[in-house]
C-alpha positions as a Python dict, from the first residue, in 0.01 Angstrom:
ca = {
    (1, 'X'): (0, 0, 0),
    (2, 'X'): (-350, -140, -77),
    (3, 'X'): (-398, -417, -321),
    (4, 'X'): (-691, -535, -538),
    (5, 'X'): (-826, -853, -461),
    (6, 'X'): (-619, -986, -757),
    (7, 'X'): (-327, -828, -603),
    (8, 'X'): (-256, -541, -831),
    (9, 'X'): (-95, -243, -651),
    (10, 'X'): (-368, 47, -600),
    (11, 'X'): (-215, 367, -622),
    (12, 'X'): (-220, 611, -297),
    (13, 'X'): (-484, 869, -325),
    (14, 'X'): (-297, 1141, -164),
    (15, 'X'): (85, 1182, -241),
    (16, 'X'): (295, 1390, -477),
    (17, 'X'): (282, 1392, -823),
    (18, 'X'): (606, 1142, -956),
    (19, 'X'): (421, 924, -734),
    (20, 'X'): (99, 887, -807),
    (21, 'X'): (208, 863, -1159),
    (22, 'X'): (470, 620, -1116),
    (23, 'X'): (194, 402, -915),
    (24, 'X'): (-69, 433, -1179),
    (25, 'X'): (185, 335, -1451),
    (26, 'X'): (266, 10, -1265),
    (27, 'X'): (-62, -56, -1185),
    (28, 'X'): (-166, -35, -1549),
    (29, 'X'): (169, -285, -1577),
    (30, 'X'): (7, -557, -1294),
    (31, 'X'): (-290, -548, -1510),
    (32, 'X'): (-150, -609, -1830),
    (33, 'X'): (70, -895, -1601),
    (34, 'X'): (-253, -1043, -1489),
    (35, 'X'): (-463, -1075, -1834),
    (36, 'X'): (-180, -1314, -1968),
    (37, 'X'): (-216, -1538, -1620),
    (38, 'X'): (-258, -1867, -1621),
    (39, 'X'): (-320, -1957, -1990),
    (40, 'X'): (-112, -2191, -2183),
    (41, 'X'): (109, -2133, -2555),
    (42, 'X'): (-159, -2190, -2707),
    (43, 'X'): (-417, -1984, -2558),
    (44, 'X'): (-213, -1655, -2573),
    (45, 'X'): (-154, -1694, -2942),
    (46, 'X'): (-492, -1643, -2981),
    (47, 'X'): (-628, -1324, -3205),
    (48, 'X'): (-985, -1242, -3143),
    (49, 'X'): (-1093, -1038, -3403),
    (50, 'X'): (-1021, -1205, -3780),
    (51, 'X'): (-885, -961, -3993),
    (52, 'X'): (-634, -868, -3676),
    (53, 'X'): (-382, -1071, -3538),
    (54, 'X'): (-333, -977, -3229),
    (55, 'X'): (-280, -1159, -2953),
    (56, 'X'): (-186, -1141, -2574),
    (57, 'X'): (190, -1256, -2637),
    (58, 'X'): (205, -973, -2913),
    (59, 'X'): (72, -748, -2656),
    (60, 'X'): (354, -810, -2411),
    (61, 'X'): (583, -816, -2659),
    (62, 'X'): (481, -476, -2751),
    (63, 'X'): (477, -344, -2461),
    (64, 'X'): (861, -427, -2401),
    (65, 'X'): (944, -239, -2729),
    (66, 'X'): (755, 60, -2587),
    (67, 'X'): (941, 30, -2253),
    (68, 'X'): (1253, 26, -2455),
    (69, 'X'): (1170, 302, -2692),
    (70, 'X'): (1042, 494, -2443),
    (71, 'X'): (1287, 486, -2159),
    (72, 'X'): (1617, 377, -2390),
    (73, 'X'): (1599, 549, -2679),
    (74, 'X'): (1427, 835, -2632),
    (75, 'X'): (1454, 949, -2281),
    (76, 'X'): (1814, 785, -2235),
    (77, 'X'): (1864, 890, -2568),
    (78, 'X'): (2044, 543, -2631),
    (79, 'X'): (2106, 335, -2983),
    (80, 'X'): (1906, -10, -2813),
    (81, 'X'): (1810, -233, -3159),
    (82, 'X'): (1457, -348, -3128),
    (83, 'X'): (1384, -659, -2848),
    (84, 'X'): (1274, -903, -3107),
    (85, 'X'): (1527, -778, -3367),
    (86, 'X'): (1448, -515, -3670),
    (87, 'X'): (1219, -753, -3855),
    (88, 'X'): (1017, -753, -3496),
    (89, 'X'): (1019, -402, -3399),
    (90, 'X'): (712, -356, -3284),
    (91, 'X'): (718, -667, -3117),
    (92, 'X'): (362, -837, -3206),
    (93, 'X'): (507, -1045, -3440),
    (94, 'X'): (511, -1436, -3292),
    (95, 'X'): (809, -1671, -3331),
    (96, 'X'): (672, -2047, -3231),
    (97, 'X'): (986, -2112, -3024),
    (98, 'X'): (926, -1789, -2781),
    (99, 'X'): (644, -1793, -2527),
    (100, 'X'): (496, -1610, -2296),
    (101, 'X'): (720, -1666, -1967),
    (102, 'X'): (1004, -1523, -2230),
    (103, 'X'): (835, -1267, -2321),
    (104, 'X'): (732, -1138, -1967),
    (105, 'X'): (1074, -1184, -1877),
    (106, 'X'): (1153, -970, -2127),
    (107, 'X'): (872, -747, -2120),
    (108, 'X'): (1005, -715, -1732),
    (109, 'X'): (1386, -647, -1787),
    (110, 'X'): (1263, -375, -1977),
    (111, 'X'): (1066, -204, -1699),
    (112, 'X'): (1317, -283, -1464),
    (113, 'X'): (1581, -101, -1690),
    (114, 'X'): (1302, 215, -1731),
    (115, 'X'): (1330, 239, -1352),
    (116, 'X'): (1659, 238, -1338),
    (117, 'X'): (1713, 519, -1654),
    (118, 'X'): (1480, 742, -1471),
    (119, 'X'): (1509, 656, -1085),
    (120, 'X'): (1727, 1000, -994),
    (121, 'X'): (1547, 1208, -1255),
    (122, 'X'): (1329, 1516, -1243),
    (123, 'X'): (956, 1471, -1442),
    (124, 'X'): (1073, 1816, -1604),
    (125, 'X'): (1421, 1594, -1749),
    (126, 'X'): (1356, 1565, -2110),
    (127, 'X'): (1480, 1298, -2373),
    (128, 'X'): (1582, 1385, -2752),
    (129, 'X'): (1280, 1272, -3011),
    (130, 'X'): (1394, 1112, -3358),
    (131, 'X'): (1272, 1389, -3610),
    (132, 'X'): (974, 1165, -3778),
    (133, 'X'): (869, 1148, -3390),
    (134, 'X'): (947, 1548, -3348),
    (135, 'X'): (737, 1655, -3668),
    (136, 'X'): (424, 1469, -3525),
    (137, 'X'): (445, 1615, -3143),
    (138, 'X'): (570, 1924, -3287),
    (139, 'X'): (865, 1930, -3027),
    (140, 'X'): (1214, 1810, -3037),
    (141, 'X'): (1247, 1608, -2666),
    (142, 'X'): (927, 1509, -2450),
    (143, 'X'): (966, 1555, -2047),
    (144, 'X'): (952, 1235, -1806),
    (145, 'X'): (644, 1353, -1744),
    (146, 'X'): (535, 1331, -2035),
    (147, 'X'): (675, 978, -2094),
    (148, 'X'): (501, 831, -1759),
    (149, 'X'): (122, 1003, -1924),
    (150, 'X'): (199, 855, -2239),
    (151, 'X'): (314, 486, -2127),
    (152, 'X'): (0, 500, -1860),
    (153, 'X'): (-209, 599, -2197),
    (154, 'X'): (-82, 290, -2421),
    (155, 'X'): (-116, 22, -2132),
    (156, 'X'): (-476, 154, -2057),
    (157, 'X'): (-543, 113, -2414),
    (158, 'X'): (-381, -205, -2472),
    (159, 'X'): (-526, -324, -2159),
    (160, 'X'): (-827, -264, -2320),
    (161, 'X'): (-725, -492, -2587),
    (162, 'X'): (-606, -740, -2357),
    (163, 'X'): (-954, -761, -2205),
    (164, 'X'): (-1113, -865, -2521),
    (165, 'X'): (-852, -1087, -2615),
    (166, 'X'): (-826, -1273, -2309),
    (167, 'X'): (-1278, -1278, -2278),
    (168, 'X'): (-1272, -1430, -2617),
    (169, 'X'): (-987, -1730, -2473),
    (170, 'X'): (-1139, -1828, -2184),
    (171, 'X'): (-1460, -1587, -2135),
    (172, 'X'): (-1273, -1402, -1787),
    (173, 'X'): (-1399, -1090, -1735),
    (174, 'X'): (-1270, -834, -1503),
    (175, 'X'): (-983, -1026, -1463),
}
């Protein structure tokens, strides 16, 4: 497989479907992975833009929860209580005694637990949707497939997010 210069996995241009998504999704992970390199506590408790307080250990945080929600709840169809408890569920809130090497081994038990829900399953295999979740997407369950477009969505975004966050800590670009 060919790598960035950074050394972020670039997906194969020519190969099946569950592939190529599968491949986008983690290199939409590396990225995230590589926007929280080498800064220090402080640096990734940085927000960016006053009113918002987010921050590139919220971010990762985050994007556990959506690994877990995603994978766990809904496509395993599992009762998982948040990663950083109920009063955390969405995972950008910041506790002074957790930093980022927590958090990305958090953030990576959760993928690794995703891969391991899904590794034998068709994209077509479809996971139950709580009904607040149902009434939006106007279905009951959501395909695999439809899980690996929607978790490559929300780390491009986020990413996105990252990028500023991590430009207005150190002024890296591109990185």
């Amino acid at each position: 497989m060919a790598h960035t210069p950074d050394g972020r996995p670039i997906p194969p241009p020519h190969t099946d479907e569950r592939t190529t998504l599968e491949n986008w999704l983690d290199f939409q992970r590396a990225t995230l992975a590589r926007k929280a390199d080498g800064l220090d506590d402080h640096q990734v408790r940085l927000a960016s833009v006053p009113p918002s307080t987010m921050t590139l250990l919220g971010l990762v945080q985050h994007l556990a929860e959506v690994e877990r929600t995603w994978y766990q709840r809904v496509f395993a169809g599992q009762d998982v209580p948040p990663v950083y408890g109920a009063d955390n569920a969405d995972g950008y809130g910041l506790d002074p005694a957790r930093g980022m090497a927590e958090a990305l081994r958090d953030w990576q038990t959760e993928v690794d637990r995703g891969r391991e829900l899904t590794a034998d399953k068709p994209l077509e295999a479809a996971g139950p949707l709580s009904p607040q979740v149902a009434a939006v997407i106007g279905a009951d369950s959501v395909s695999l497939r439809w899980i690996l477009v929607h978790l490559i969505e929300e780390y491009a975004r986020h990413n996105g997010h990252a990028d500023l966050l991590r430009e207005s800590v150190d002024g890296a670009t591109g990185v």
